[in-house]
C-alpha positions in Angstrom: 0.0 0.0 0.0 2.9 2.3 0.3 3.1 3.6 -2.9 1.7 6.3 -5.0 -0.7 4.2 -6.9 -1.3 0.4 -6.2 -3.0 -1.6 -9.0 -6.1 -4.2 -7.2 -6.5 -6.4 -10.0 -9.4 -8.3 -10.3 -10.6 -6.5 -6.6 -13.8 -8.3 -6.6 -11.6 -11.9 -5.8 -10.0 -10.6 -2.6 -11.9 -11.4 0.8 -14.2 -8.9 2.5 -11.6 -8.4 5.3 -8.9 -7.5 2.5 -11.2 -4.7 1.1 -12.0 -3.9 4.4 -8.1 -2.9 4.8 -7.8 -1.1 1.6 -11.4 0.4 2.2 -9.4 2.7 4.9 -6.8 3.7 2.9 -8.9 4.7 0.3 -11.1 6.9 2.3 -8.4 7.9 5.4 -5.0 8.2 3.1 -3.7 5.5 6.0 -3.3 2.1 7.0 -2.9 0.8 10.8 -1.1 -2.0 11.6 -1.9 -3.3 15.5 -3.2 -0.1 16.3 -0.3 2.2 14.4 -1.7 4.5 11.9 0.7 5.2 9.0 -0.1 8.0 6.7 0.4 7.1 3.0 2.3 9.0 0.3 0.8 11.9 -1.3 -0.2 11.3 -4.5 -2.2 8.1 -3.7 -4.8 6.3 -6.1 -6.2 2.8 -6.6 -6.8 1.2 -9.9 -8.7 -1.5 -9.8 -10.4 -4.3 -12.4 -12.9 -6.0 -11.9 -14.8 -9.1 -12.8 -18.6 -9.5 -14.0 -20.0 -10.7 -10.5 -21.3 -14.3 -12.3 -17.7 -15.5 -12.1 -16.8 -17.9 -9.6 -15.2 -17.1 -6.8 -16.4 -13.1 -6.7 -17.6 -11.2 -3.8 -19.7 -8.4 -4.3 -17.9 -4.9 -3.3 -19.7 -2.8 -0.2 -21.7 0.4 -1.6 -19.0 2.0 0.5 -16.5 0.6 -1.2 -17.9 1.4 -4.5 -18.0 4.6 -3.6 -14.4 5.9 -3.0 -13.7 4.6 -6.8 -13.7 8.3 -8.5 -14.7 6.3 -12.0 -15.7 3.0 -13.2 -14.6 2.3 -17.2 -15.5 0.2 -19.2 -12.9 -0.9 -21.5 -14.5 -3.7 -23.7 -12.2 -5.1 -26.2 -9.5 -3.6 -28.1 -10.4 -2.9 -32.0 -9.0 -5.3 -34.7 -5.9 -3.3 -35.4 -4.9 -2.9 -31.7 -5.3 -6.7 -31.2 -3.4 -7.4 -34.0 -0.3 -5.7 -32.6 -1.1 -7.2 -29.4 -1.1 -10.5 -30.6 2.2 -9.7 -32.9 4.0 -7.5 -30.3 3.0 -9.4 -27.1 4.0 -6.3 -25.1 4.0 -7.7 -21.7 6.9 -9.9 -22.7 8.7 -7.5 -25.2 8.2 -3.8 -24.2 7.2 -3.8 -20.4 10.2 -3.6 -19.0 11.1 -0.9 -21.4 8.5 1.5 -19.9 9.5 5.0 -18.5 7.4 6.9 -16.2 6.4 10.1 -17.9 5.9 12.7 -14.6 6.9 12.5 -11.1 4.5 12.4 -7.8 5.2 15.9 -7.6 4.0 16.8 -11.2 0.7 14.7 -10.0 -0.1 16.7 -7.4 0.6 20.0 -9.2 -2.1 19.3 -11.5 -4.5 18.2 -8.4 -3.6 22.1 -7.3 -4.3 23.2 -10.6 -7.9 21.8 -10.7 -9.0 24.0 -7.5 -7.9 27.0 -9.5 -11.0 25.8 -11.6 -14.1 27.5 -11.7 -17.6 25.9 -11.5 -20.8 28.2 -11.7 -23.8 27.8 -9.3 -26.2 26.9 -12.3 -23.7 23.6 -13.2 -23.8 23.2 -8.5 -27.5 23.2 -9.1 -27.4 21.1 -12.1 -25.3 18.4 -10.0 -27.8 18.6 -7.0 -30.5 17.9 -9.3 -29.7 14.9 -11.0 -28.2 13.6 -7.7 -31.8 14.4 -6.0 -33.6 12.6 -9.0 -31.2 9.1 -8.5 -32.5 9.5 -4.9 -36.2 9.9 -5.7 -36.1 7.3 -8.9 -38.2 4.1 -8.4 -36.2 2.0 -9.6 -32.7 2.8 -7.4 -32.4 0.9 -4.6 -29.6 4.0 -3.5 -29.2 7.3 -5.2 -26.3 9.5 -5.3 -24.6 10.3 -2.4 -23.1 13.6 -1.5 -19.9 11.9 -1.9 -20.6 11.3 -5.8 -21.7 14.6 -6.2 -18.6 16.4 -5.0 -16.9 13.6 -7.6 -18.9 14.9 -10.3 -17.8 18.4 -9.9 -14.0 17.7 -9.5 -13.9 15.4 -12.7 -15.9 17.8 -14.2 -13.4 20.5 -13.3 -10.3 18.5 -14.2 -12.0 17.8 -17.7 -12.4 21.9 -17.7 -8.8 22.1 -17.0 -7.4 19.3 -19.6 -9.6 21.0 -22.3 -7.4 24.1 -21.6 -10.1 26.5 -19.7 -10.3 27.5 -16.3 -13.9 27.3 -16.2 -16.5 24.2 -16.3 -19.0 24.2 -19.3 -22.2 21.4 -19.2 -20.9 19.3 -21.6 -17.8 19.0 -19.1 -20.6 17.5 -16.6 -22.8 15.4 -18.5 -19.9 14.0 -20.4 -18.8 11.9 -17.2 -21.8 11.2 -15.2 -22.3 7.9 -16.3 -18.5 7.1 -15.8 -18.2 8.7 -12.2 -22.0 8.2 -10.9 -23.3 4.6 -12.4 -21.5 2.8 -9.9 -22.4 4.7 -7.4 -26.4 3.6 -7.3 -27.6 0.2 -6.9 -31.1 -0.6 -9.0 -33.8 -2.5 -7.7 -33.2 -4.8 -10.5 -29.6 -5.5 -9.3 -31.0 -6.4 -6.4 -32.9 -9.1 -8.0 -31.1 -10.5 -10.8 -27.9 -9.0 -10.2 -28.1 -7.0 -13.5 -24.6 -4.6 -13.1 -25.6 -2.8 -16.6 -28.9 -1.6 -15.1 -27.4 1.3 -13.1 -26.2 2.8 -16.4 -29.2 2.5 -18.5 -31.3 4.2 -15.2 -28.1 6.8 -14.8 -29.1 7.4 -18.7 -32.6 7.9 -18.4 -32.1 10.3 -15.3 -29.4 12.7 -17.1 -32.0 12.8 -20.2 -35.1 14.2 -17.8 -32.9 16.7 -16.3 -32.3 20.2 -17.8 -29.0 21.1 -19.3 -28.5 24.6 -17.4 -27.3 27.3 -20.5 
């Protein structure tokens, strides 16, 4: 865990008491080790795959849990061409260890700095406050939004703002990652009953299309 980011592949295998442990240093930047809390390096970040819950030997991952992830993607496969120069290349043996980092820990967190700098009006707050109050109120979500995903929203929306050269947030910069930052983050009745995971996108969908875009 002591490192800047830490890679949980295939998170959904590990035991609840191992996401449990990395449950707190998601939320708390820490670990604590028979009652000694260590503080972790600054930046920290968790990638994480994950397998489709009908594979043996998943658990399912807490709503908590779930919910310190910034963004769930969904990769799918790669096109024709890329697998071809997988298949050809087979980069994992042949140009892995050749990789060079491209920035250092301290250039990370510059550009965490630089995202505050970014403005956000009220009407794009508002805009965020109402689609996270319509997940809440939907019939068919089991759990809505949580404040938490909300103030997500707004800094990915902000960081999107900043990549895109500006230094203030536009709609598009909004509704262009609520299904990637807030699907995850809502559990659907349906889920609950069939274990559907793609249901929480196509409700997330149908909530962004009854809300507003603010001009």
């Amino acid at each position: 865990m002591f490192s800047n980011i830490v890679v949980a592949d295939e998170v959904n295998r590990t035991t609840p008491r191992t996401q449990s442990a990395l449950l707190e240093a998601m939320s708390e930047n820490s670990v604590t080790i028979d009652g000694d809390t260590k503080r972790l390096d600054s930046p920290f970040m968790v990638i994480a795959t994950q397998n489709p819950y009908e594979f043996e030997g998943t658990y399912f991952l807490p709503e908590n849990q779930l919910d310190r992830f910034l963004m769930r993607i969904h990769l799918g496969y790669p096109s024709p061409d890329d697998e071809s120069r997988v298949l050809k290349q087979q980069p994992s043996r042949t140009q892995l260890s050749e990789l060079a980092p491209v920035m250092t820990s301290s250039d990370v967190c510059q550009l965490q700095e630089q995202v505050e700098t970014v403005k956000i009006a009220d009407a794009l707050i508002e805009y965020i406050i109402e689609l996270s109050t319509a997940t809440r109120n939907a019939e068919d979500l089991q759990v809505g939004i949580s404040t938490r995903g909300g103030l997500a929203l707004t800094q990915v929306a902000k960081a999107t703002a900043m990549l895109a050269g500006r230094d203030y947030c536009v709609p598009e910069d909004v509704i262009a990652n609520v299904l990637p930052v807030c699907a995850h983050r809502i559990v659907s009745r349906a889920y609950m009953q069939d274990g559907d995971t793609n249901a929480t996108r196509r409700i997330m969908q149908q909530v962004l299309e009854t809300i507003p875009i603010p001009a």
